[in-house]
Structures are given as C-alpha cells and as structure tokens.
C-alpha positions in Angstrom: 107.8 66.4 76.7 110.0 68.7 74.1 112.4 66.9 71.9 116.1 66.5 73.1 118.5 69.3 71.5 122.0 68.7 72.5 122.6 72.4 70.9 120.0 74.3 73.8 121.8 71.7 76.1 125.5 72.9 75.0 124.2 76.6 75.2 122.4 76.4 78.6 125.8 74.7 80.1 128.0 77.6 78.7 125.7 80.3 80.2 125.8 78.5 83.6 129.6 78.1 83.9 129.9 81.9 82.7 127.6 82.7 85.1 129.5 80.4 88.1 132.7 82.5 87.2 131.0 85.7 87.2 130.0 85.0 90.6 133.3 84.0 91.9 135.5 86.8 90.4 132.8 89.2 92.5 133.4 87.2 95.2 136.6 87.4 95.0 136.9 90.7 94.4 134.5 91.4 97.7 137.3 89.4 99.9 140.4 91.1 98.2 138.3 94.5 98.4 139.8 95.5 94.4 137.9 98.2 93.0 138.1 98.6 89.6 137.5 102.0 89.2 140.7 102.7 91.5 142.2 100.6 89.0 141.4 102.1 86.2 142.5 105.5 87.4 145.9 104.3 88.7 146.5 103.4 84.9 147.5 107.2 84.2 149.6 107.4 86.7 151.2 103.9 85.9 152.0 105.1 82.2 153.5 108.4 82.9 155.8 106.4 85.9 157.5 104.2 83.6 157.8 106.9 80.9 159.6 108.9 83.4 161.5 105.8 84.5 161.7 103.2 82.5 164.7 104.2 80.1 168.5 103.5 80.1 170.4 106.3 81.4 174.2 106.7 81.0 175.0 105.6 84.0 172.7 102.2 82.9 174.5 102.2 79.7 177.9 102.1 81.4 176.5 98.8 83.2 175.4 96.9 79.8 178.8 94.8 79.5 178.2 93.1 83.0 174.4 92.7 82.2 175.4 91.1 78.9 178.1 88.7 80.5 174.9 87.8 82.6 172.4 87.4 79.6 174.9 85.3 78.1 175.1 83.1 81.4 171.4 82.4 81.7 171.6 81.6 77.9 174.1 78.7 77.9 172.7 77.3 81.0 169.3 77.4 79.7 170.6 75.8 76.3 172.6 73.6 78.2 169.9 72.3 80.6 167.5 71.6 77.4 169.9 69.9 75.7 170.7 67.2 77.9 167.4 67.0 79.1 166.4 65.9 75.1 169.0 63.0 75.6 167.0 61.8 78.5 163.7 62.6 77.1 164.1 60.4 74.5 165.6 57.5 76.3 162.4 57.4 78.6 160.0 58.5 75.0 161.2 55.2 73.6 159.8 53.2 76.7 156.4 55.0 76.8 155.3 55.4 73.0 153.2 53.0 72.1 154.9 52.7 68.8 158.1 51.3 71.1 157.2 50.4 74.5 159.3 47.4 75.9 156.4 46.2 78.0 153.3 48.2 79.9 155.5 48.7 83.0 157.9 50.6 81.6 155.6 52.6 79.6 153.4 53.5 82.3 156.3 54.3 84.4 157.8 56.5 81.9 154.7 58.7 81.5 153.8 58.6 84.8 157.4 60.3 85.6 157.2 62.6 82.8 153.9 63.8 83.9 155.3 64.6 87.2 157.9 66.2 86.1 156.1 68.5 83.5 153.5 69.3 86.1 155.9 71.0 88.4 156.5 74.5 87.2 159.7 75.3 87.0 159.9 78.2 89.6 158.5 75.1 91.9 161.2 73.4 91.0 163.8 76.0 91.9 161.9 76.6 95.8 161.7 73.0 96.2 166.0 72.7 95.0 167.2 75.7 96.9 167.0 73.5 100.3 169.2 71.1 98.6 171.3 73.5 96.6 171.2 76.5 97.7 171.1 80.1 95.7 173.5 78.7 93.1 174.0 77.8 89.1 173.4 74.3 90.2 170.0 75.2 91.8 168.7 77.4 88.6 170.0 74.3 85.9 168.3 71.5 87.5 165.1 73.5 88.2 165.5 74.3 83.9 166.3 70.6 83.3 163.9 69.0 85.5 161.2 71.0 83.8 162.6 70.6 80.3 162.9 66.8 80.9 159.2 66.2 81.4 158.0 68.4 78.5 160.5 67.1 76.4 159.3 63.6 77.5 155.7 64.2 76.8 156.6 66.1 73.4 158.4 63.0 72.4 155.9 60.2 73.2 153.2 62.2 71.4 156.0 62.6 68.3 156.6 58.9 68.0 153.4 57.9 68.7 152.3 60.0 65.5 155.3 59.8 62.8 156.6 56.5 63.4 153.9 54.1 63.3 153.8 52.5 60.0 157.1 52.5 59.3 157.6 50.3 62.8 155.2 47.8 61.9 156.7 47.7 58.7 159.9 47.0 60.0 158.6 44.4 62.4 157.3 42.3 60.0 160.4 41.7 58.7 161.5 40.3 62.2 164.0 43.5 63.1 164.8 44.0 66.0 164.4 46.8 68.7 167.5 49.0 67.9 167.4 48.9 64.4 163.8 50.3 64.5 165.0 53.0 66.4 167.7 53.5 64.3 166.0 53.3 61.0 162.6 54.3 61.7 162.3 56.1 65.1 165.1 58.6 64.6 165.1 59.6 60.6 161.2 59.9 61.1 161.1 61.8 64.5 163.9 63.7 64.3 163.0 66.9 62.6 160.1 67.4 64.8 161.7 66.6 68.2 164.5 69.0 67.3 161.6 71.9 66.9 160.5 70.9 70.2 163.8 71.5 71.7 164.6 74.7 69.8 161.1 75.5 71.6 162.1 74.6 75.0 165.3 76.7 74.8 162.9 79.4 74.2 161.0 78.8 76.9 164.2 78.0 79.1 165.5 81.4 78.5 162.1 83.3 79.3 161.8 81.4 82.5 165.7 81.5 83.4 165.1 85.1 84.3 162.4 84.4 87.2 164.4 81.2 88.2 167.8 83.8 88.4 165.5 86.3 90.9 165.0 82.9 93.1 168.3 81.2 93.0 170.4 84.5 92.9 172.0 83.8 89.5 171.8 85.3 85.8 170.4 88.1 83.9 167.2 87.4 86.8 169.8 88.2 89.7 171.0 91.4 88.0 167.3 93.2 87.4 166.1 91.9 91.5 169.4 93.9 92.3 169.3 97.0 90.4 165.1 96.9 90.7 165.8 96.6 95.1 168.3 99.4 94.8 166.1 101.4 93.1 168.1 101.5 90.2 165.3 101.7 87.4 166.7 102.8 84.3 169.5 100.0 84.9 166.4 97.2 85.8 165.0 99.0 81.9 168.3 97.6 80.6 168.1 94.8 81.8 164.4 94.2 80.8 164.7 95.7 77.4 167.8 93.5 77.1 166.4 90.3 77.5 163.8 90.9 75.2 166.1 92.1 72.6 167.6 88.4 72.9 164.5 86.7 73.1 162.9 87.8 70.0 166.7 87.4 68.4 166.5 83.3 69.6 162.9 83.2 68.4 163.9 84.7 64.9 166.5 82.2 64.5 164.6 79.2 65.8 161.6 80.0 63.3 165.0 79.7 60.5 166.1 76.7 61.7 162.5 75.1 62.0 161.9 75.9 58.5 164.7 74.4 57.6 164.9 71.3 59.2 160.3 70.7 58.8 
C-alpha cells in the first residue's frame, strides 16, 4: 500500500467540497431557472439606470433637513442601544470568563444566553418584536440592543479570558477578593479593548439601523422605503448617499479613538 500523505489527503478533500458546491450552485440555478448570460447583459442596462437616476435633484436637496433629522435619530438610538447593552455585557462577561466565573452554572448560563442572543440577526430580532411592539422606536432599539448584547457578551468573555489572566491569579494569591479583582485587574486591563469593541458595535448598529428602520417604520431606513415606494429616486440617492457619508465619518473617528485609547 502507498505511504499516508495527509497533504494528497488535504488536497483531494478540498477538490471534493469544491466540486459538491459546484454541483449545488447548478442545481440551484436549474430550480431558480437564473441564466447568467441574461445577467450579464442586464448589467448595461443596470449602470446606465442608476446614472440616469441615482442623483439628488433639487427637489431631493430641499428634503436633506428632514433626512438628516432622521440620520441623526437612527444614530443616537443605535449609540444608545450599544451603550447599555456594554453595561450588561459585561455584568454577564464577568460570570462566564474563565478568568472570573462565580461557579460553572453561571458561566455556562451566561454563554449559553449570549450565544443565543448573538445568533439571532438582528433584522430577526426586529420581525420577532414587531408582534410585541409594533412598528415603533421601541421595536428598532431592542432589536439593536438585543443583538449588541450578545456580541458584546461574547467580545467580552474572549477579552477577559485573554488580558486578564495573570494579573487575577496574581491577585488571588494574595487572598483578594472578587470585586477588587474586577476593579484592579479586570477593568484597567480590559478596558481599552472592550471600548474598541463597542466603538465597533455602534458601527455596526448604525449600518444595520437602516434595514431595522425599513421593518419597524422608523429612522433614516423609514425615510429611503418611503421615497424608494413613491418612486422618488433621486430623494432615496439622498438618502443612501447620506448614510454613507456618516458611516465612513463614524468609522474615521472610531479608528481615532481606537488609536488612542490601544
């Protein structure tokens, strides 16, 4: 019999699941009946569209003040929603790091939760609360802070777990106490870093705030599904082009802080 090469092994594996998924996308594409050469050839056609729609007329320019009002609404509430979702984050971190765990209830409780949580995207979350809530701003924050509360969980553990080790044990051996090595060791250690995972979640917030607004009727989301329904494109472009703009703005200032504060 040949020798055992795990390499030939590695390499005949990675042809076959390439292969599997070759097989289903044709499959796939049989059922759905996509052709890509239509596809290709509608690509023309898609270009010159939005060049002859997708721009800000004057009558879109006369609507920026409300669409900013809006942009600023969906920023707060993301910002708001991350923020106290970090207080909570940490809170259940503390009980399921390994570094600080009361006991291996708690911990596996804690993880468990924030694995449910973090699983459930967040436009889940908002179907799943508008039978509760309704299209509201209470319906679009809890779907942000649900979401933001398990990654921020997760994000934590896995912070804790990594920066704070030694200087725990240090601080155990000298007989202290739970909240003093949360005090002096969890938080001066940990901080820097969780506070870049939540200038990260407020980015993500405020990308995903705008698919929660189309769902619960609120934001900068509600104002591009009503001018885009109307048929109002250049407005929609305003609004798009408009929530980049403050996207990259958030991200250019969260890079500043992060190099600050790492």
């Amino acid at each position: 019999m040949p020798p055992y090469d795990p390499i030939v092994r590695k390499r005949a594996a990675a042809i076959g699941f390439l292969l599997i998924l070759a097989a289903l996308a044709a499959a796939a594409m049989a059922i759905t009946e996509f052709s890509v050469t239509r596809g290709l050839a509608s690509v023309p056609k898609a270009v010159l569209w939005g060049f002859s729609n997708f721009y800000p007329d004057q009558a879109a320019l006369e609507k920026l003040p409300d669409i900013l009002d809006k942009l600023l609404d969906t920023v707060l509430m993301s910002v708001a929603a991350a923020t106290v979702a970090s207080v909570f984050a940490f809170v259940f971190a503390l009980f399921g790091s390994r570094t600080t765990m009361a006991s291996g209830m708690f911990a596996r409780l804690a993880r468990g939760v924030a694995t449910l949580f973090r699983n459930i995207d967040v436009a889940a979350w908002a179907m799943i609360l508008l039978f509760s809530f309704g299209q509201s701003d209470l319906t679009g924050y809890f779907a942000l802070f649900f979401f933001s509360f398990g990654f921020l969980t997760r994000a934590f553990i896995e912070t804790i777990d990594e920066v704070s080790g030694s200087s725990v044990e240090a601080l155990r051996a000298t007989g202290a106490g739970f909240v003093p090595i949360v005090v002096h060791s969890v938080i001066p250690s940990a901080l820097p870093l969780m506070l870049s995972w939540l200038l990260f979640t407020i980015e993500t917030n405020i990308r995903s705030a705008t698919l929660v607004g189309i769902l619960t009727g609120t934001g900068i989301g509600f104002a591009f599904n009503l001018y885009y329904k109307s048929l109002n494109y250049h407005a929609a472009s305003l609004v798009v082009l408009v929530i980049v703009a403050a996207i990259l703005l958030i991200e250019a200032v969260s890079n500043h802080v992060r190099r600050v504060i790492l």
